[in-house]
Backbone as CSV, one residue per row, in Angstrom:
resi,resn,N_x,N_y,N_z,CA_x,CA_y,CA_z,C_x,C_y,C_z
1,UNK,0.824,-1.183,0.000,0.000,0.000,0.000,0.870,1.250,0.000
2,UNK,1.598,1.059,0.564,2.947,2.358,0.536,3.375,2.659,-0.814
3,UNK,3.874,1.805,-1.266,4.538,1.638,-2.626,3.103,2.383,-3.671
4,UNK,2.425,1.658,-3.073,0.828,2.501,-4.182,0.715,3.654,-4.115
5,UNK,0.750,4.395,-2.505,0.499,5.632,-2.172,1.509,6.386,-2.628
6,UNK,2.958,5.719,-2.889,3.874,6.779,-3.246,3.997,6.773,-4.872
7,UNK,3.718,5.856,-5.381,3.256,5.835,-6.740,2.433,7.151,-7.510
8,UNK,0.926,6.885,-6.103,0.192,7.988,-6.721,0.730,9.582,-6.347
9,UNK,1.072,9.937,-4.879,1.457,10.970,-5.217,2.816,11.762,-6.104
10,UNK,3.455,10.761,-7.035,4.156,10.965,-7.822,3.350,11.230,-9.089
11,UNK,2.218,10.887,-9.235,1.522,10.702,-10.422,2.040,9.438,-11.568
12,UNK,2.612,8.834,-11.085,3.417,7.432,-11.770,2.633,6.997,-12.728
13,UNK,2.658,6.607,-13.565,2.252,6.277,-15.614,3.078,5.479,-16.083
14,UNK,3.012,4.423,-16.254,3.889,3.899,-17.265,2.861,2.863,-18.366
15,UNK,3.150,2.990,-19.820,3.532,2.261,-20.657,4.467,1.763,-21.723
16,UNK,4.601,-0.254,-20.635,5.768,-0.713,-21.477,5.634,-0.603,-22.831
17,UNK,6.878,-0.592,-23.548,6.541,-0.937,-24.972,7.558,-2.177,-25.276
18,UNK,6.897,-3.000,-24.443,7.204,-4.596,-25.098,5.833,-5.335,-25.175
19,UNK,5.841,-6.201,-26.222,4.732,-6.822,-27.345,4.221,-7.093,-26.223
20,UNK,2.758,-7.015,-26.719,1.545,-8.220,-25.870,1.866,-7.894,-24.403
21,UNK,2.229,-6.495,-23.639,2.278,-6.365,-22.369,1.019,-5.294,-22.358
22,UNK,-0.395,-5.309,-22.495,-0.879,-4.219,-21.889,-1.347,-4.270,-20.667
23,UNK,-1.242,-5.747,-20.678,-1.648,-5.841,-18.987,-0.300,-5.054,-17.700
24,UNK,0.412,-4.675,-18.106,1.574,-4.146,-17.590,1.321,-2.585,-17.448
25,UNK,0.668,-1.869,-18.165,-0.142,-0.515,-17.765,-0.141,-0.039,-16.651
26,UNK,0.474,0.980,-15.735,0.442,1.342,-14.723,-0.455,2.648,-14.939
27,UNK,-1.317,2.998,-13.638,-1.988,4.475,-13.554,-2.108,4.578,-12.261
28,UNK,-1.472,5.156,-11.417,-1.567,5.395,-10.241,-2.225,6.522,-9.442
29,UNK,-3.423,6.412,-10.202,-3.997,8.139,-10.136,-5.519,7.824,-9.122
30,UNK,-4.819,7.163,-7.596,-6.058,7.113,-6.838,-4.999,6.628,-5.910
31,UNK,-5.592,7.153,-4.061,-5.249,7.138,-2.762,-5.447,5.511,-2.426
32,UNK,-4.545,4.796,-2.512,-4.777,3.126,-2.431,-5.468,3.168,-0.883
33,UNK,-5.092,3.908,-0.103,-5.800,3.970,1.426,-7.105,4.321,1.451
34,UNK,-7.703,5.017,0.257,-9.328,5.884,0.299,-9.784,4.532,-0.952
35,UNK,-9.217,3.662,-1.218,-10.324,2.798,-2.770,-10.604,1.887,-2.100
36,UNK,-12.228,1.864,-2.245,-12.931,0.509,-1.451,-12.198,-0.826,-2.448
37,UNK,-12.415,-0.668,-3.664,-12.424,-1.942,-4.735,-10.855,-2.543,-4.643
38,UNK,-10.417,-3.534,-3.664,-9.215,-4.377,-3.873,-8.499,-4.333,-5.237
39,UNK,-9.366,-4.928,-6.220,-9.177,-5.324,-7.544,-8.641,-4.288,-8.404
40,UNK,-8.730,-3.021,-8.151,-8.087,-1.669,-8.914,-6.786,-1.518,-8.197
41,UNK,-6.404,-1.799,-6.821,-5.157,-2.350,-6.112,-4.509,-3.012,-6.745
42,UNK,-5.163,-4.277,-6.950,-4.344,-5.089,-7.743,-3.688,-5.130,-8.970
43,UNK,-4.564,-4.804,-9.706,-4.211,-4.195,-11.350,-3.533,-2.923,-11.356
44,UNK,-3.182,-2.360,-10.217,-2.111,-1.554,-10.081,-1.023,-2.069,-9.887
45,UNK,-1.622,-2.628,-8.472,0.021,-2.900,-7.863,0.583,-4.037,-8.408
46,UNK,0.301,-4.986,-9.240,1.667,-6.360,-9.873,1.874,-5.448,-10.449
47,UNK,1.510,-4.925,-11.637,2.127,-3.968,-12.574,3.468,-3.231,-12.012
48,UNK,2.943,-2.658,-10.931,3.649,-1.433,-10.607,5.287,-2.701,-9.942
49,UNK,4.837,-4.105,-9.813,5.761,-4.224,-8.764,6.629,-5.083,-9.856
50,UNK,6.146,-5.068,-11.081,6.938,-6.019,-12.064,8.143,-5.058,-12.411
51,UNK,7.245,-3.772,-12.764,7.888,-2.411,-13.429,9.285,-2.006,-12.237
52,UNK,8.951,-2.348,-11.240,10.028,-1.683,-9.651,11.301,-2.726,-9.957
53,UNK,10.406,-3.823,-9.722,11.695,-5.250,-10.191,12.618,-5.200,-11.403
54,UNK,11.858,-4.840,-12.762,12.808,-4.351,-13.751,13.508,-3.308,-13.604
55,UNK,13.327,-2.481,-13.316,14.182,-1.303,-12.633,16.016,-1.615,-12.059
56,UNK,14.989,-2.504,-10.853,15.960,-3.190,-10.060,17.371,-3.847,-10.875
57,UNK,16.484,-4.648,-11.754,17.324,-5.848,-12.285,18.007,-4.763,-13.626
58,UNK,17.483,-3.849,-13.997,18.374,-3.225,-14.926,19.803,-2.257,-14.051
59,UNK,19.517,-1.992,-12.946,20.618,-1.793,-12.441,21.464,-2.770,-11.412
60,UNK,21.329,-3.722,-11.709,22.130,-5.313,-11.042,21.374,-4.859,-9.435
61,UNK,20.862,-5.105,-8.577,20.113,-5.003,-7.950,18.533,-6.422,-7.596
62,UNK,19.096,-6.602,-6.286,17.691,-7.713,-6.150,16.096,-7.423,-6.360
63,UNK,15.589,-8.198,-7.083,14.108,-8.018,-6.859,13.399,-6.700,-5.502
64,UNK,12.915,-5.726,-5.480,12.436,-4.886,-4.781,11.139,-6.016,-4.244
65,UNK,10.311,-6.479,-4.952,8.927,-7.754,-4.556,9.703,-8.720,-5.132
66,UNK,10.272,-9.850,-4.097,10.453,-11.083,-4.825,10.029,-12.381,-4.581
67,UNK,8.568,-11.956,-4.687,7.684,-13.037,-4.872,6.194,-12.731,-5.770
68,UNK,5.290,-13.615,-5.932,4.519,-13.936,-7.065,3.217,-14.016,-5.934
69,UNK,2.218,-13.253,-6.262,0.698,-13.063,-5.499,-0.001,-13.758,-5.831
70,UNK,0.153,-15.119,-5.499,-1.322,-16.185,-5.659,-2.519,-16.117,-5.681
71,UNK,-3.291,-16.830,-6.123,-4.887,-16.547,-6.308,-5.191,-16.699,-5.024
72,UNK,-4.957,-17.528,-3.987,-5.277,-17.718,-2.727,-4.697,-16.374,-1.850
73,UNK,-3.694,-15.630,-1.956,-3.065,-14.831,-1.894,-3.894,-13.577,-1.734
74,UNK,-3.921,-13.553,-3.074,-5.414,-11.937,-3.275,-6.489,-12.599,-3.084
75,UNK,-7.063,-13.807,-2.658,-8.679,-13.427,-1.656,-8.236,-13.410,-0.441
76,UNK,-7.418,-14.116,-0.071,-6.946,-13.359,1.624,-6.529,-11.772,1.804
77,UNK,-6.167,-10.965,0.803,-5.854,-9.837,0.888,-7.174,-8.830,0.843
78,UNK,-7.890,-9.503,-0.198,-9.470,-8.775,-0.296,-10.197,-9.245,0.661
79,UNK,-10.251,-10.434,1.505,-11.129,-10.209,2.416,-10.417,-9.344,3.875
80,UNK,-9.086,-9.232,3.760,-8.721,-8.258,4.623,-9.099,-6.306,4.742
81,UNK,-8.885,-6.682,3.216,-8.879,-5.111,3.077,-10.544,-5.055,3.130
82,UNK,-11.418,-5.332,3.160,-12.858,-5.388,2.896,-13.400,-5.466,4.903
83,UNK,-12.625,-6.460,5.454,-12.865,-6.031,6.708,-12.280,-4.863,7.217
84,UNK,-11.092,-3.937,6.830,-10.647,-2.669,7.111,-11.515,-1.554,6.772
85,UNK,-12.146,-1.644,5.619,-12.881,-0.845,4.645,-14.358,-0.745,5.422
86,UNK,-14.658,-1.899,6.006,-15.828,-1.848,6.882,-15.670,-1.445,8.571
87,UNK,-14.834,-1.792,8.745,-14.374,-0.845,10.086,-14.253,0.428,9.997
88,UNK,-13.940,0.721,8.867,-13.599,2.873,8.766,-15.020,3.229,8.675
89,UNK,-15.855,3.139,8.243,-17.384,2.906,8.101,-17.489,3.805,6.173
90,UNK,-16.722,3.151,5.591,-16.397,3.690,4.059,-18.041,3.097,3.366
């Protein structure tokens, strides 16, 4: 969520231009702490964390995320963030 929040107040944008990546599209143009919808999280944040990792690896540097978000993974994360989201009274 950090990494999101500092994303957005950078205004962060990216499109790759390698083939058949549009799923790689970054838009970081929303408060990851104020968005009820997990799923706009998500389709941010792999993006954003593939894009951090290449970064990384173009300057010899370890993985910044070096690991892979399972499907089991993001419904434990959405039913977390969904019980947070209902505690703030959003």
């Amino acid at each position: 969520m950090d990494t999101l929040e500092t994303a957005y107040n950078f205004g962060l944008q990216t499109s790759p231009k390698l083939r058949g990546t549009n799923d790689l599209d970054v838009n970081a143009n929303f408060d990851p702490y104020m968005e009820n919808d997990f799923q706009a999280i998500l389709r941010t944040a792999i993006p954003l964390f593939y894009t951090l990792n290449s970064m990384n690896r173009s300057m010899g540097k370890d993985d910044a995320y070096p690991f892979v978000i399972s499907e089991p993974v993001k419904s434990k994360l959405t039913f977390i963030h969904n019980l947070l989201i209902k505690g703030k009274g959003f």
